[in-house]
C-alpha positions as CSV (number, residue, x, y, z in Angstrom):
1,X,34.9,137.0,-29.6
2,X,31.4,135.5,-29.6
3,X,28.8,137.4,-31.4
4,X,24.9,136.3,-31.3
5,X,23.5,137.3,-34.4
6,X,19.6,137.6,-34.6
7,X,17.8,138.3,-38.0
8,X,20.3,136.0,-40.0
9,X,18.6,135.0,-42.9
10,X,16.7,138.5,-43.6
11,X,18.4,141.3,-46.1
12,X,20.7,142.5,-43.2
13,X,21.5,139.3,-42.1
14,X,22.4,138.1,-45.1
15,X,25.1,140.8,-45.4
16,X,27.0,140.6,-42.0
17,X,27.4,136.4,-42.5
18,X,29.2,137.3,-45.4
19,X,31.4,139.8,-43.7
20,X,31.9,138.0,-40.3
21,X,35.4,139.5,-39.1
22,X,38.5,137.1,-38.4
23,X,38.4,135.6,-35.1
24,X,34.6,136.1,-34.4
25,X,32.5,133.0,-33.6
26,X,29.0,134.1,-34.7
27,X,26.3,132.4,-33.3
28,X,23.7,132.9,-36.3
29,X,20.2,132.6,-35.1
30,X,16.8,133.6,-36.9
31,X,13.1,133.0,-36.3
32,X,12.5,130.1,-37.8
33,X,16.3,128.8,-38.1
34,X,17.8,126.8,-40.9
35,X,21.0,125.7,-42.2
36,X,23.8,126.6,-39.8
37,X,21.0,129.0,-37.9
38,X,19.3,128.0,-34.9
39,X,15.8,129.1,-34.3
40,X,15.3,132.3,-31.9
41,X,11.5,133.8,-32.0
42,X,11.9,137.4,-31.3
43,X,8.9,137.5,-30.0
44,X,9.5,135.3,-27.3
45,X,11.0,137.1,-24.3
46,X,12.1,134.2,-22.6
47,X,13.4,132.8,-25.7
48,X,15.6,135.6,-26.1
49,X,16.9,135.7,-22.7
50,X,17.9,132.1,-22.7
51,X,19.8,132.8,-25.6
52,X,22.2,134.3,-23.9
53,X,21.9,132.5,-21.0
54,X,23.1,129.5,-23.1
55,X,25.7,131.0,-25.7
56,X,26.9,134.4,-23.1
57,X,28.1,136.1,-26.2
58,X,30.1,139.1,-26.2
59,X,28.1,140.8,-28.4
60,X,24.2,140.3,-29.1
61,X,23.7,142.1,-33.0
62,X,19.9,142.9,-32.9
63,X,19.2,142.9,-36.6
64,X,16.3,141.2,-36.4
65,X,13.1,143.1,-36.2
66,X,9.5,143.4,-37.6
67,X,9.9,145.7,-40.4
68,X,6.2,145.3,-41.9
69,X,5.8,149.4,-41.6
70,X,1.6,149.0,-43.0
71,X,1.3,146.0,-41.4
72,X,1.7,147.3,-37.8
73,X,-1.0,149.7,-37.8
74,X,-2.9,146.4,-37.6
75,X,-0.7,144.3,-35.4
76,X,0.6,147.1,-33.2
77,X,1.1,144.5,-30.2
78,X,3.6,142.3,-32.2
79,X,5.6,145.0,-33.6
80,X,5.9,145.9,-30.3
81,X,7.0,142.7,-28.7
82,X,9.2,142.1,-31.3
83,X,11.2,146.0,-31.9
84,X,10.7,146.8,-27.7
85,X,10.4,143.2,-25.8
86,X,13.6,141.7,-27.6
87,X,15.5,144.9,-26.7
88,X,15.0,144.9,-23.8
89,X,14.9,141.4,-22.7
90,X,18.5,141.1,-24.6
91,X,19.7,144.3,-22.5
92,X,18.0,142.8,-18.8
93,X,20.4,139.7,-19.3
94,X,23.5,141.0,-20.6
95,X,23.6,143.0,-17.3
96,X,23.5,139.4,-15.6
97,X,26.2,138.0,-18.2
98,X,28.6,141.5,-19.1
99,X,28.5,141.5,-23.0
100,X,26.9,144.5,-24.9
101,X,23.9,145.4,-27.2
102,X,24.5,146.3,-30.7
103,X,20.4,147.4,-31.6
104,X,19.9,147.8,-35.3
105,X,17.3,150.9,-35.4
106,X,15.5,152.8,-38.2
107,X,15.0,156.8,-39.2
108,X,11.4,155.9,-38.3
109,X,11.8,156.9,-35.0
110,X,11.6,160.7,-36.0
111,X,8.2,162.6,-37.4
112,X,10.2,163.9,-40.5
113,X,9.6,167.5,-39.5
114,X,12.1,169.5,-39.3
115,X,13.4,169.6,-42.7
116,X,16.8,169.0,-41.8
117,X,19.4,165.6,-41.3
118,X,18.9,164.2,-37.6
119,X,21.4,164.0,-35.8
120,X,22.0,161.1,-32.9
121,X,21.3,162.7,-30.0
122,X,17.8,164.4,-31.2
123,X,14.8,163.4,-29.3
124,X,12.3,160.3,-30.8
125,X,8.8,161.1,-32.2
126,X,7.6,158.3,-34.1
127,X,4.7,159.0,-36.4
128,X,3.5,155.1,-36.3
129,X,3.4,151.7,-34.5
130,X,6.4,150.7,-36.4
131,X,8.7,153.7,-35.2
132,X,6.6,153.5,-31.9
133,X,7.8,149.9,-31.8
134,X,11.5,150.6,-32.8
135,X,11.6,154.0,-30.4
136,X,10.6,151.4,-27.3
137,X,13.9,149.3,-27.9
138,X,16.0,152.1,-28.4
139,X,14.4,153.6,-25.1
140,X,14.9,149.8,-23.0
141,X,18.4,149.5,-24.5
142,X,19.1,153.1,-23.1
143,X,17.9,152.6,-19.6
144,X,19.1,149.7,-19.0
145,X,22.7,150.2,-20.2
146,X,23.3,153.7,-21.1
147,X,24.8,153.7,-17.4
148,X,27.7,150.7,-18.1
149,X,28.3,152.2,-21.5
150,X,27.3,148.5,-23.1
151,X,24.7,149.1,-25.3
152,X,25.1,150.8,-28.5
153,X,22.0,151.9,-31.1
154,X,22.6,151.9,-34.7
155,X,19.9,153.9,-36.9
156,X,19.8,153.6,-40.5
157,X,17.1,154.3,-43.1
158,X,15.5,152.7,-46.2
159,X,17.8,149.4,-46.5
160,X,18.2,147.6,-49.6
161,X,20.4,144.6,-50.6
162,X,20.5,142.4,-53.5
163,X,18.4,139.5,-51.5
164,X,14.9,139.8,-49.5
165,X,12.5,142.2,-49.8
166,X,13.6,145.7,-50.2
167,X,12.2,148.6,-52.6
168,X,15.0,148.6,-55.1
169,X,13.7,144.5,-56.3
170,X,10.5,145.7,-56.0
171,X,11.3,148.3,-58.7
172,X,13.1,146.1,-60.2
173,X,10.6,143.5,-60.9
174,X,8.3,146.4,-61.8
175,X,10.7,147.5,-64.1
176,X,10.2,144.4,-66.1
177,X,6.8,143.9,-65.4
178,X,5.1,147.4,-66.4
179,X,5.2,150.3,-68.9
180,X,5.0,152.8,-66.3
181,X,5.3,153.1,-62.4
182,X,4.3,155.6,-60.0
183,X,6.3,156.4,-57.2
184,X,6.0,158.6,-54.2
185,X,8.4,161.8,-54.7
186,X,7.7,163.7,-51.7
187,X,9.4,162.0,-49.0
188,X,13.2,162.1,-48.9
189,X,15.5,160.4,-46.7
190,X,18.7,158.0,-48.2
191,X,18.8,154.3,-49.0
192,X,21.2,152.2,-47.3
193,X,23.3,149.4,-48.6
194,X,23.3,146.1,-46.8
195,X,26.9,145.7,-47.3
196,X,27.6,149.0,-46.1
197,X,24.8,148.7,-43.3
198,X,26.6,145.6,-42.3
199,X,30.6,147.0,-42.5
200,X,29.3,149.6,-40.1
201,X,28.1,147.2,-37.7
202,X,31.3,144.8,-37.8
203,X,33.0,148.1,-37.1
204,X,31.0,149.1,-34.0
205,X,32.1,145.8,-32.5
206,X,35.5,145.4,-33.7
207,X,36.5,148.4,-33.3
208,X,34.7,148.7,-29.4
209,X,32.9,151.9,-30.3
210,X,31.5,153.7,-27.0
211,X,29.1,155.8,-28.8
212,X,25.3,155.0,-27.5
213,X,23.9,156.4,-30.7
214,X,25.2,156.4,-34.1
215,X,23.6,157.2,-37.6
216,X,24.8,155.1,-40.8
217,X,23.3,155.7,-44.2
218,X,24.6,156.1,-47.7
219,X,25.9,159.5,-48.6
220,X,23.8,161.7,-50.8
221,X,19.8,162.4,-50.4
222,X,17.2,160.8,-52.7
223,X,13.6,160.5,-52.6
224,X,11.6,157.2,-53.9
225,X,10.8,158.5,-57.2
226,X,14.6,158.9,-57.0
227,X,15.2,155.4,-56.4
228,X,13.3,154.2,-59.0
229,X,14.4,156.0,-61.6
230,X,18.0,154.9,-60.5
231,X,17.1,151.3,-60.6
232,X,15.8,151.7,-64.1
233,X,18.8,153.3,-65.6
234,X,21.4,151.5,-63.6
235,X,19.8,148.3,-64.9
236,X,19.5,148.7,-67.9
237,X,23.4,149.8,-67.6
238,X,24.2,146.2,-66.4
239,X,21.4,144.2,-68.7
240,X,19.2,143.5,-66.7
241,X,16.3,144.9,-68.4
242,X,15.7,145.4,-72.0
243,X,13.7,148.6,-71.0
244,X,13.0,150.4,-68.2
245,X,9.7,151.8,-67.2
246,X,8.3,155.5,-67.3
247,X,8.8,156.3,-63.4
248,X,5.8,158.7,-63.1
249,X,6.4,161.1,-59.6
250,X,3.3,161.0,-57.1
251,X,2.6,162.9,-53.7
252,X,2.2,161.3,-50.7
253,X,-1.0,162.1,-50.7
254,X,-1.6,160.2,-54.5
255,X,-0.3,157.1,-52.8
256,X,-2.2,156.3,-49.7
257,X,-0.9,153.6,-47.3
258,X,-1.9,152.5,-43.5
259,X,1.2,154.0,-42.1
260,X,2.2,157.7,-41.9
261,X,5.9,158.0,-43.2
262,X,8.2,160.7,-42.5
263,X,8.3,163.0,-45.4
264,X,12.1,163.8,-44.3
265,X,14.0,161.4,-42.4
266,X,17.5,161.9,-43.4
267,X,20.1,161.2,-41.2
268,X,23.3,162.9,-39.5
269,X,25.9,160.7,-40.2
270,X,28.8,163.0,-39.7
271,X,29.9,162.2,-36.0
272,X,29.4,158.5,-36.7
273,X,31.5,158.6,-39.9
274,X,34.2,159.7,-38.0
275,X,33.9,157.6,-35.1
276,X,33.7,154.2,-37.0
277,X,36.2,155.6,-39.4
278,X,35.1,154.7,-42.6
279,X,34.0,156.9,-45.5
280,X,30.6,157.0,-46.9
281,X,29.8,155.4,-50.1
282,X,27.4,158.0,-52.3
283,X,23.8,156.1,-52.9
284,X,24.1,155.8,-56.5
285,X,27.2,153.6,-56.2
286,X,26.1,150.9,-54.0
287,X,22.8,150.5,-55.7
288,X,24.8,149.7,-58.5
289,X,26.7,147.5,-56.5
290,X,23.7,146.1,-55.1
291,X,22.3,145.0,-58.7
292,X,25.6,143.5,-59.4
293,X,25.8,141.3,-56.3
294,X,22.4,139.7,-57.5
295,X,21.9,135.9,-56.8
């Protein structure tokens, strides 16, 4: 089986290269390329189709995206090209060459309303250009092959792995760095582990899943003043830090930023659980796996 893999030197990336399955050939691609990856601009519609023109994988493994949430509100026209125009330019010629669309996705897509988990099949209503963005692939990968059943859309929420940039090394470095930190406490969703994130999505192709939308996050809830104070215990647990920092818990409101977040983005991931057939790891315990994987 040939799998294309976009994104492969980011946080997700960097987690399914080190879980490649036996007897797939994975065609590792990123922006900007590098040792054993070949170049592949998402943003770059021709690019993208050519791809699989050339390699006519089985699989395409969208897990590249644009992921600067603040950063979009100022470039909503790249975010766009990148999170809707790969999509759907991936999804246009796999209908010419027959494999499928696995299309890495984000919580982001909901407004955070409703004060209960999502669940798959709920309708989109992004809050910025970053879920605006996201919510156009999801929407060109559904229309284009909802109908043969070969694309397949993947949500997840607030991902965090032991390399790239992610809030728990953010924290982390704070942790050393300060006395105190203040963190957001009014927005709850549930952090994601990269080698979770990325178990799931071997999964989804090995295992031929026909679901179009599934959910995979981390078991348990937690909000970022959560996090935080998780990072500072846990690593001070493990030695990492001599001391950890007084987390201090802000609103929203406190904490200002560009982009509107969801203030509860959690996500259903009953149904998907069962489909995939593996069992959820709780938060806490692959954060601490996380800081024990560090390079």
């Amino acid at each position: 089986m040939k799998v294309l893999l976009t994104g492969a030197t980011g946080q997700l990336g960097h987690a399914l290269r080190q879980q490649v399955p036996a007897g797939v050939e994975l065609i590792a691609t990123s922006r900007n390329g590098g040792d054993g990856v070949l170049p592949l601009d998402l943003a770059k519609a021709a690019a993208c189709r050519a791809a699989v023109l050339e390699h006519r994988p089985d699989w395409v493994l969208n897990g590249g995206a644009y992921t600067a949430v603040d950063k979009a509100e100022s470039e909503p026209e790249l975010a766009l090209t990148v999170n809707g125009g790969a999509p759907q330019a991936f999804a246009e010629t796999l209908l010419e060459t027959g494999g499928r669309l696995l299309q890495v996705s984000t919580d982001f897509v909901f407004n955070g309303q409703q004060g209960s988990p999502y669940r798959p099949e709920q309708a989109r209503d992004p809050l910025g250009s970053y879920g605006r963005s996201k919510a156009a692939g999801e929407e060109a990968v559904e229309q284009l092959l909802a109908g043969s059943g070969r694309g397949v859309i993947l949500r997840t929420s607030w991902v965090m792995g032991p390399v790239g940039k992610n809030f728990a090394l953010t924290m982390l470095r704070l942790h050393n760095e300060r006395k105190q930190i203040g963190v957001v406490a009014d927005q709850v969703g549930c952090p994601t582990s990269t080698a979770t994130l990325a178990q799931a999505c071997w999964r989804v192709i090995t295992a031929n899943v026909q679901e179009p939308v599934l959910h995979w996050c981390d078991a348990g809830a937690a909000s970022w003043f959560d996090v935080a104070l998780a990072v500072g215990e846990q690593a001070q647990e493990l030695g990492l830090l001599g001391q950890s920092a007084v987390v201090t818990p802000l609103t929203t409101a406190e904490y200002p930023l560009p982009a509107q977040r969801p203030s509860y983005s959690l996500l259903d991931c009953s149904s998907s659980r069962q489909s995939l057939g593996l069992a959820p790891t709780p938060w806490r315990q692959a954060l601490r796996q996380l800081l024990q994987h560090l390079p």
